[in-house]
C-alpha positions as CSV (number, residue, x, y, z in Angstrom):
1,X,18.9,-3.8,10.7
2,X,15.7,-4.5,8.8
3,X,14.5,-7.7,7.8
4,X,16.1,-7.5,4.7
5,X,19.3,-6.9,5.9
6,X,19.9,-3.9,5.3
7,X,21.2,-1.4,7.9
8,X,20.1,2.3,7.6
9,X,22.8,5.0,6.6
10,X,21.8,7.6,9.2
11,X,19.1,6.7,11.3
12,X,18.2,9.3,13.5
13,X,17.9,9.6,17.1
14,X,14.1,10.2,17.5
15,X,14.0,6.3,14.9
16,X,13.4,8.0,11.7
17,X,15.3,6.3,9.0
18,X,17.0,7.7,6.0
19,X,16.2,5.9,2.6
20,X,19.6,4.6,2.1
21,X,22.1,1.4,2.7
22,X,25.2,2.0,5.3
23,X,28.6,1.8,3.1
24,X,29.6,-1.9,3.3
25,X,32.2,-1.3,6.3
26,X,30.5,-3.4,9.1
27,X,32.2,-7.0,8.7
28,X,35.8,-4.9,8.7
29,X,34.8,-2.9,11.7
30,X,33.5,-6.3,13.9
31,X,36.9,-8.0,12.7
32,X,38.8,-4.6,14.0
33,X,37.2,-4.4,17.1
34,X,37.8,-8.4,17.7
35,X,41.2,-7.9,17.3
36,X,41.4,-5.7,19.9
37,X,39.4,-6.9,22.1
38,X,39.4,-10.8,21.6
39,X,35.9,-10.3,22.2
40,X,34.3,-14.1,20.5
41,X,31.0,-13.9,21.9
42,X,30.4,-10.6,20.0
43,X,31.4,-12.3,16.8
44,X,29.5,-15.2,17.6
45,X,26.3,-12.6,18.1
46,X,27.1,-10.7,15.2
47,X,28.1,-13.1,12.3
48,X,24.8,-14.3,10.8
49,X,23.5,-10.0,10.9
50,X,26.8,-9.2,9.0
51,X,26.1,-12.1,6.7
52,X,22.5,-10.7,6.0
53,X,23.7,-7.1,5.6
54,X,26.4,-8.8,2.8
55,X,23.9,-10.2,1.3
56,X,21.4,-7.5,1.0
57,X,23.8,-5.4,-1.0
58,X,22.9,-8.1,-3.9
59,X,19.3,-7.6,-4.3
60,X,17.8,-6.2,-7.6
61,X,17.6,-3.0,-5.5
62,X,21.2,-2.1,-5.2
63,X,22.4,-4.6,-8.4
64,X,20.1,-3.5,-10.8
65,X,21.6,-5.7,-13.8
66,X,22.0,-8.4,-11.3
67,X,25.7,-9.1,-12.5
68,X,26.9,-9.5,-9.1
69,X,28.7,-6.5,-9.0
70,X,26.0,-3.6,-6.9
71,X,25.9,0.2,-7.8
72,X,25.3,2.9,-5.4
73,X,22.0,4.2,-4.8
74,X,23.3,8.3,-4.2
75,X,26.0,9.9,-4.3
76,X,25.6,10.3,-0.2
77,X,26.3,7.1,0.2
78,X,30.0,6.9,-0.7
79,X,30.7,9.9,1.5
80,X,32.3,12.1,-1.1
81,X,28.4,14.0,-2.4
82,X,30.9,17.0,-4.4
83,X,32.4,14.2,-6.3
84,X,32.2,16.2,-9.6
85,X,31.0,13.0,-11.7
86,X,27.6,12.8,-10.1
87,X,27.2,16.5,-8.7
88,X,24.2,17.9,-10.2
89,X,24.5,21.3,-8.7
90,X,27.8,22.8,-9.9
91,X,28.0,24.2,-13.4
92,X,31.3,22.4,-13.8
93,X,30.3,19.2,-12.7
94,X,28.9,16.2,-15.1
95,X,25.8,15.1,-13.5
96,X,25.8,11.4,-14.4
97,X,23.5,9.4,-12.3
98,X,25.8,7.3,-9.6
99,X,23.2,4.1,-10.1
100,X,24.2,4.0,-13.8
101,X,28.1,3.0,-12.9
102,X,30.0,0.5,-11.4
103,X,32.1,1.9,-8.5
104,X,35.4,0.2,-8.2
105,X,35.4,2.1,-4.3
106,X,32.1,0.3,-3.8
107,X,33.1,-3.1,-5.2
108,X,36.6,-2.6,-3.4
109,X,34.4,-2.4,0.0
110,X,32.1,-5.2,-0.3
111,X,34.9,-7.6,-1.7
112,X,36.9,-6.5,1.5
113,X,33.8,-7.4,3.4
114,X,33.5,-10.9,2.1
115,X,37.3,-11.5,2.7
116,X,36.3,-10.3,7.1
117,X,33.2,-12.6,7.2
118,X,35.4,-15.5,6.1
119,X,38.1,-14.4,8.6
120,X,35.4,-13.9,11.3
121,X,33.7,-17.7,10.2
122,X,37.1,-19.3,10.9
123,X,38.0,-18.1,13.8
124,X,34.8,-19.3,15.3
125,X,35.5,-22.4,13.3
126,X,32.6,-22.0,11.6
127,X,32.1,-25.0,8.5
128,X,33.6,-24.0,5.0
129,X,30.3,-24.6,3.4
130,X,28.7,-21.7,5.1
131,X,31.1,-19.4,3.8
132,X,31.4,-20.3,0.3
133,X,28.8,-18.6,-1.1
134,X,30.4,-15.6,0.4
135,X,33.9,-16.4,-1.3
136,X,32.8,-17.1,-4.5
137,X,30.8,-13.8,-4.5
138,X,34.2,-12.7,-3.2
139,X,35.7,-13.7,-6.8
140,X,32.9,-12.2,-9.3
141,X,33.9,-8.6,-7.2
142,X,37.3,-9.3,-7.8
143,X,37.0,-9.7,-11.3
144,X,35.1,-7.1,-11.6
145,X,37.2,-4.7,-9.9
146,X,39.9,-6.2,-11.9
147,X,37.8,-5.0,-15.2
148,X,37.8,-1.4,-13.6
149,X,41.9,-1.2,-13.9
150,X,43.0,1.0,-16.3
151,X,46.4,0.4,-17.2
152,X,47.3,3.1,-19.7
153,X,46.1,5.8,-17.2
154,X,47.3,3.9,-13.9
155,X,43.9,3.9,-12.4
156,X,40.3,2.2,-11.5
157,X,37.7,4.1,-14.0
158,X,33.7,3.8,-13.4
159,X,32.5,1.4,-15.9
160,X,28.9,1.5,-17.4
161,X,26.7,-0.7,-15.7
162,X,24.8,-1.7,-18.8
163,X,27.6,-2.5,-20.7
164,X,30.6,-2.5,-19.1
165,X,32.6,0.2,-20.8
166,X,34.7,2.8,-19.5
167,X,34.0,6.3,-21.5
């Protein structure tokens, strides 16, 4: 983890780093391995990290608008690079730059993270006030997710970053 808070995607073995942010899984993973360990001095060690990699998901580098709501970097990141969307090396695929959308898989994620660090703060019995900022960033991803549904098709649709609408 950098100083920023940002964890590296694929670091290598020989400590070269890749140029992009780890898929926001971490806070779900330490709350998964808790439960099956009942392990609290590893949540006590790894809160306030988990709380900077959250966090670092909100800087003007990965929300560009700064709406609250962050956009993948590259198509690597979200594990699925033939997504035929943002493929730029098919003949049948659309090319469309992946910063330019907002990912409901991506929001999903982070607002799945915030609802683990909360968890994770009260079981150490950590003080409400520390996690608020986390659950009211909780809500804007929510709603935003919630602006994704499309309820004629029965699905969560990319929306444009800039403006918001699915086209």
């Amino acid at each position: 983890q950098d100083e920023d808070g940002e964890v590296d995607n694929k670091p290598g073995l020989a400590a070269q780093r890749g140029i992009l942010i780890a898929a926001p899984l971490l806070a779900s993973l330490a709350w998964k391995y808790y439960q099956a360990t009942q392990d609290e001095a590893f949540l006590t060690d790894v809160i306030p990290k988990l709380v900077k990699f959250f966090w670092s998901w909100f800087s003007s580098t990965h929300d560009r608008n700064r709406d609250g709501a962050p956009e993948w970097g590259h198509i690597l990141q979200t594990g699925f690079d033939d997504n035929p969307i943002f493929d730029v090396w098919n003949p049948w695929s659309q090319g469309l730059d992946i910063s330019l959308v907002h990912s409901p898989s991506l929001e999903a994620m982070l607002y799945h993270e915030a609802r683990s660090i909360v968890k994770i703060a009260k079981k150490l019995g950590k003080p409400e006030e520390e996690t608020m900022l986390v659950q009211s960033q909780a809500e804007i991803l929510k709603t935003s997710l919630m602006a994704s549904w499309n309820a004629n098709q029965s699905f969560y649709s990319y929306r444009d970053r800039d403006t918001g609408l699915v086209s």
